[in-house]
C-alpha positions as CSV (number, residue, x, y, z in Angstrom):
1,X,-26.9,0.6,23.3
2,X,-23.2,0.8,23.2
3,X,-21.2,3.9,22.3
4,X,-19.6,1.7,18.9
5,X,-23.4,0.4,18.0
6,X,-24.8,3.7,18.8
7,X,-22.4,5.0,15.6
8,X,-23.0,2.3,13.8
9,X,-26.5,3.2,13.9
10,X,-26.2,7.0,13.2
11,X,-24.4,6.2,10.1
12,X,-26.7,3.7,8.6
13,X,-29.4,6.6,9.7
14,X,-27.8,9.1,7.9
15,X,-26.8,7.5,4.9
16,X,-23.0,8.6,5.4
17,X,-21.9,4.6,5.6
18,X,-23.0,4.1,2.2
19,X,-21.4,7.1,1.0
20,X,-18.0,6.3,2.4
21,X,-18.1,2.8,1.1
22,X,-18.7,3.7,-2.3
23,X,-16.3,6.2,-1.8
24,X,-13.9,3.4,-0.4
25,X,-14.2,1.2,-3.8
26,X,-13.0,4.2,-5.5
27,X,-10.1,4.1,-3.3
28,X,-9.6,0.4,-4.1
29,X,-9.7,1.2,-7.6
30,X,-7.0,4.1,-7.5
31,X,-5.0,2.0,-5.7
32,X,-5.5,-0.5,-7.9
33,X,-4.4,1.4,-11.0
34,X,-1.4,2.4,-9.0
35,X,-0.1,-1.0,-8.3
36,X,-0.8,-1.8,-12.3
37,X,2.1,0.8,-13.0
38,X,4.4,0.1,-10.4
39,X,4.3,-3.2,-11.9
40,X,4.8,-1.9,-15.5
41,X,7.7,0.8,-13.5
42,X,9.5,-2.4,-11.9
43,X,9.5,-4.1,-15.3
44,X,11.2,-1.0,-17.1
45,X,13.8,-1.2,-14.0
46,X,14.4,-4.6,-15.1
47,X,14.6,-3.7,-18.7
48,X,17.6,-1.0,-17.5
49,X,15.3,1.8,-19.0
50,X,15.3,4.8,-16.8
51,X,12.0,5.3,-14.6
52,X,11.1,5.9,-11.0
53,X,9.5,2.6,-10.1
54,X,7.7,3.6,-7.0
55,X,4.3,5.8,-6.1
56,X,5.4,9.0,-7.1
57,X,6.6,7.5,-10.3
58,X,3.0,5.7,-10.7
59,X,1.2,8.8,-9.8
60,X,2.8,10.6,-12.6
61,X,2.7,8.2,-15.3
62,X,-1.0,8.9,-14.6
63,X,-0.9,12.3,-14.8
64,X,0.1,11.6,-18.6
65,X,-2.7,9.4,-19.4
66,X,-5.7,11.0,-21.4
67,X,-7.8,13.1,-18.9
68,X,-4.6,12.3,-16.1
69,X,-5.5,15.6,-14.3
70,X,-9.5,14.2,-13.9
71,X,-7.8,10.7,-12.8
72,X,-5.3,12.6,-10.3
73,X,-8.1,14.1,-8.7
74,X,-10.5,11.1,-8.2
75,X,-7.1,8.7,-7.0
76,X,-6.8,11.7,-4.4
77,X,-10.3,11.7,-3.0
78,X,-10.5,8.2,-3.3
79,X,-7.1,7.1,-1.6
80,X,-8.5,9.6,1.3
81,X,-11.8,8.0,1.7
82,X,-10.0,4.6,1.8
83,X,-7.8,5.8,4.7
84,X,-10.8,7.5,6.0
85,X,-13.2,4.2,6.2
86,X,-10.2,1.9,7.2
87,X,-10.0,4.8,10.8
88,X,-13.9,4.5,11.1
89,X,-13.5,0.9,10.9
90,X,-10.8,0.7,13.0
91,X,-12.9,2.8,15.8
92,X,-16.0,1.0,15.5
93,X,-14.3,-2.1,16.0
94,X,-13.1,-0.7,19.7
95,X,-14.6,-1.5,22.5
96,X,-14.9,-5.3,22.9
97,X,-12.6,-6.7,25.8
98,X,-11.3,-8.9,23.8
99,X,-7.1,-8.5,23.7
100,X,-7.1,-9.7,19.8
101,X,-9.8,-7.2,19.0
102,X,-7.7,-4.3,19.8
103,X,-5.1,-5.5,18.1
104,X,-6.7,-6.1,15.4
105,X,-7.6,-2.3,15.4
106,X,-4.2,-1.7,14.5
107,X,-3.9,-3.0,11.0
108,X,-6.3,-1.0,9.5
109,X,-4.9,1.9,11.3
110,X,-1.9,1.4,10.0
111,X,-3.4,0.9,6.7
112,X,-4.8,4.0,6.7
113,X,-1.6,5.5,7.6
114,X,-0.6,4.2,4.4
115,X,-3.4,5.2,2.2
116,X,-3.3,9.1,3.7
117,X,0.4,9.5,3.0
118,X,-0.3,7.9,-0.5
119,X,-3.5,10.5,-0.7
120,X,-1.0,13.8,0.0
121,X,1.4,12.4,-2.7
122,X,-2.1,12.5,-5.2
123,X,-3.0,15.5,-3.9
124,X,0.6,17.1,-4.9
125,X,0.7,15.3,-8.3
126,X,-3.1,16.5,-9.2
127,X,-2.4,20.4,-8.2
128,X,0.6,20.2,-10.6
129,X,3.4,20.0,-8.5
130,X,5.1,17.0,-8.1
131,X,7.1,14.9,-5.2
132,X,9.8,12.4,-5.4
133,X,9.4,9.4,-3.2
134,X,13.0,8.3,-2.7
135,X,14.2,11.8,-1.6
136,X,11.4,12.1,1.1
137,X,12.0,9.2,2.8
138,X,16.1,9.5,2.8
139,X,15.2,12.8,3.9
140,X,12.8,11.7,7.0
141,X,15.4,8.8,7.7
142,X,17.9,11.4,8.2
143,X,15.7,13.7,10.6
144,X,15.3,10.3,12.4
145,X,18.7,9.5,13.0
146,X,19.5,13.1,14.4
147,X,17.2,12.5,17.3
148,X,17.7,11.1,20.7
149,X,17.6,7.1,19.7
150,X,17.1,8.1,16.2
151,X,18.9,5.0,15.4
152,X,16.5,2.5,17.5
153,X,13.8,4.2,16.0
154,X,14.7,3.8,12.3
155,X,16.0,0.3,13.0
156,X,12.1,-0.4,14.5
157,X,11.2,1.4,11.0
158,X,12.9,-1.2,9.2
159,X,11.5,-4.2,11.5
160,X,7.8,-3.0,11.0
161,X,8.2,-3.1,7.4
162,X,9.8,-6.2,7.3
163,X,7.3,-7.5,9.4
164,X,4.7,-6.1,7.3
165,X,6.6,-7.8,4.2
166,X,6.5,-10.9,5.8
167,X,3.0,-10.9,6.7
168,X,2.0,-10.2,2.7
169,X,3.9,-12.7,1.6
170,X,2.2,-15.4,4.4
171,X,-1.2,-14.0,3.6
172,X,-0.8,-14.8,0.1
173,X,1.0,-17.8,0.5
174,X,-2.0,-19.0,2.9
175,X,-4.8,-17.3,0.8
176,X,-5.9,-15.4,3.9
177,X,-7.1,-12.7,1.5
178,X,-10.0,-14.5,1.0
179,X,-11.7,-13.4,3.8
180,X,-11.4,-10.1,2.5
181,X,-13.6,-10.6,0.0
182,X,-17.4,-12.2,-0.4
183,X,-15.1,-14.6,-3.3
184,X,-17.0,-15.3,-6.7
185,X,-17.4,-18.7,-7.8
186,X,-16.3,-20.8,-10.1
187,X,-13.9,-19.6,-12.7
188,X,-14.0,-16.4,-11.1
189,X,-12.8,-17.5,-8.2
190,X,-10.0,-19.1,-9.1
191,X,-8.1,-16.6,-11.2
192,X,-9.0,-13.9,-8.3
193,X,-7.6,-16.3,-6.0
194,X,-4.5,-16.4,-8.4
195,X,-4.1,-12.8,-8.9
196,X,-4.2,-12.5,-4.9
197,X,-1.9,-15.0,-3.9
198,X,0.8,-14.1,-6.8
199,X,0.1,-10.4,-5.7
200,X,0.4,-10.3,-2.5
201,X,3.9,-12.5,-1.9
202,X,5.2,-9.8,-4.5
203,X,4.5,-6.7,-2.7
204,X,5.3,-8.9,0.5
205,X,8.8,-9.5,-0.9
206,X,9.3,-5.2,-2.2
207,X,7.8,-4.6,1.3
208,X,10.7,-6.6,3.0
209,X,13.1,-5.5,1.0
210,X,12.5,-1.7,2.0
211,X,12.7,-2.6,5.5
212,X,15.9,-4.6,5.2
213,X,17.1,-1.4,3.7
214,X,16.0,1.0,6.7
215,X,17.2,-1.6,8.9
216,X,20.7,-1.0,6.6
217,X,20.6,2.7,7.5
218,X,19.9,2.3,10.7
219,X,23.2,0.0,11.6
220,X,25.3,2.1,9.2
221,X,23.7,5.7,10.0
222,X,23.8,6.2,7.1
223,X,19.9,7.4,6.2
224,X,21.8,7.7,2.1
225,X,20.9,3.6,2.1
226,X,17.3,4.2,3.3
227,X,15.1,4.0,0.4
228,X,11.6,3.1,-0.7
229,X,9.9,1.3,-3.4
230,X,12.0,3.0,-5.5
231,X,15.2,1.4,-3.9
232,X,14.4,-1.7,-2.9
233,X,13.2,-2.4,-6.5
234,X,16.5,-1.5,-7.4
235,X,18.0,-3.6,-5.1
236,X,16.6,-6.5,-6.5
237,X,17.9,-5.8,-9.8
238,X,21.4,-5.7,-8.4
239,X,21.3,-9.5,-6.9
240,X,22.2,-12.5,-9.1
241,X,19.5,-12.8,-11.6
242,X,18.0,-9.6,-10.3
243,X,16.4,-8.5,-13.5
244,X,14.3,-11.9,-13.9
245,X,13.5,-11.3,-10.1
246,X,12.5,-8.1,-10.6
247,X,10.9,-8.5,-13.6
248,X,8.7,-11.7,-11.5
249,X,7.6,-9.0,-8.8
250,X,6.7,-6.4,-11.5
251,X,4.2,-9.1,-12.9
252,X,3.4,-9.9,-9.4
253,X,2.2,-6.2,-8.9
254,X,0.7,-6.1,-11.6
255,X,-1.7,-9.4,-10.3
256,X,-2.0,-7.4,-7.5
257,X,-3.2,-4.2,-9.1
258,X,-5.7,-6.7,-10.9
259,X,-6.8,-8.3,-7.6
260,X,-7.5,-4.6,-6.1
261,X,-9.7,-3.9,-8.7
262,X,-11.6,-6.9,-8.1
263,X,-11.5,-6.2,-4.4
264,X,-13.3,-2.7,-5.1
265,X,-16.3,-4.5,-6.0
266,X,-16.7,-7.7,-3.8
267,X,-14.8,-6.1,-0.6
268,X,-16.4,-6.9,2.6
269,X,-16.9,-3.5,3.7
């Protein structure tokens, strides 16, 4: 038996895969939830009313809901087991010779990259402090552009995200997401299939944007015009007809919050 069936096997045996599943649809759920406000966030941007459209701004419009601490603390340990089954599944999958199965290792890592960083912000918000999004990442841009090639490295930053934009926006456009999911029938089916394809060129687009903007701050050195969520939403808004654009990508997160919380229960995990 192989060292990657061998684990397989030991976590069947001891009941920790079903654990971190479950555990993993809570995850999908919280993240849902998240993307439901970010939407709602980017649609107040739109609206010029004054809000922090990106996570931090999400995570603490939870934090005012009814029982917002109880919610905090189940997004945090649920965003963690999410990153934490996307690195199991990532290591499991290892070990087959073939070139396109290792690289395939590297999505959910970088997923789960994602979902951890998303996970500490939680973690802040649900032991009462809080964190601002925007300021942390002009703030790392900045300690990257002081290092030797600081300015290649931010400029890859901003080529990976826009890469990753790109490749949301063609998954939805395609439907890959489907394979994702053990898809419901009928009706069902359809309006998930909606909900994915609409939400996934949207974050695809906010995606791009961000790393249009590192790649910005990386040709200026200027890590002021580095920005997240938070930015790039706002950079929308500032184009011709930004506010109807933005206000299309707000509704767009929203169907993608929707299709997360459908993904927490039919995921193929």
């Amino acid at each position: 038996m192989s060292a990657t069936a061998h684990a397989r096997s030991t976590l069947r045996k001891t009941g920790a895969d079903r654990a971190l599943r479950t555990l993993a649809r809570v995850g999908f759920v919280a993240s849902g939830l998240i993307h439901l406000l970010l939407g709602y966030l980017a649609i107040q941007v739109a609206a010029h009313h004054s809000a922090r459209s990106d996570q931090s701004g999400a995570l603490a419009a939870i934090g005012k809901l009814p029982g917002g601490d109880i919610l905090l603390w189940i997004t945090t340990v649920g965003l963690f087991a999410l990153a934490l089954w996307l690195v199991v599944s990532a290591v499991l999958g290892v070990g087959s010779g073939d070139v396109k199965r290792w690289l395939r290792t590297l999505v959910p890592i970088a997923k789960a990259l994602a979902y951890f960083a998303l996970g500490l912000t939680a973690l802040a918000f649900a032991q009462g402090s809080s964190s601002n999004s925007a300021s942390s990442t002009k703030h790392a841009s900045s300690t990257v552009l002081h290092l030797p090639g600081g300015q290649l490295l931010l400029g890859l930053v901003g080529l990976i995200a826009l890469g990753v934009g790109v490749y949301m926006v063609v998954k939805g456009a395609r439907q890959g997401f489907k394979k994702d999911l053990a898809m419901p029938s009928g009706t069902a089916g359809r309006v998930v299939t909606a909900f994915g394809t609409v939400g996934y060129i949207a974050k695809g687009i906010a995606v791009g944007v961000v790393g249009i903007l590192f790649l910005v701050a990386a040709v200026t050195v200027d890590p002021n015009r580095a920005s997240g969520l938070d930015g790039a939403l706002r950079a929308l808004a500032a184009l011709p007809f930004g506010a109807v654009l933005l206000v299309g990508v707000g509704i767009g997160l929203i169907a993608f919050g929707l299709y997360t919380f459908v993904r927490a229960r039919y995921a193929r995990l």
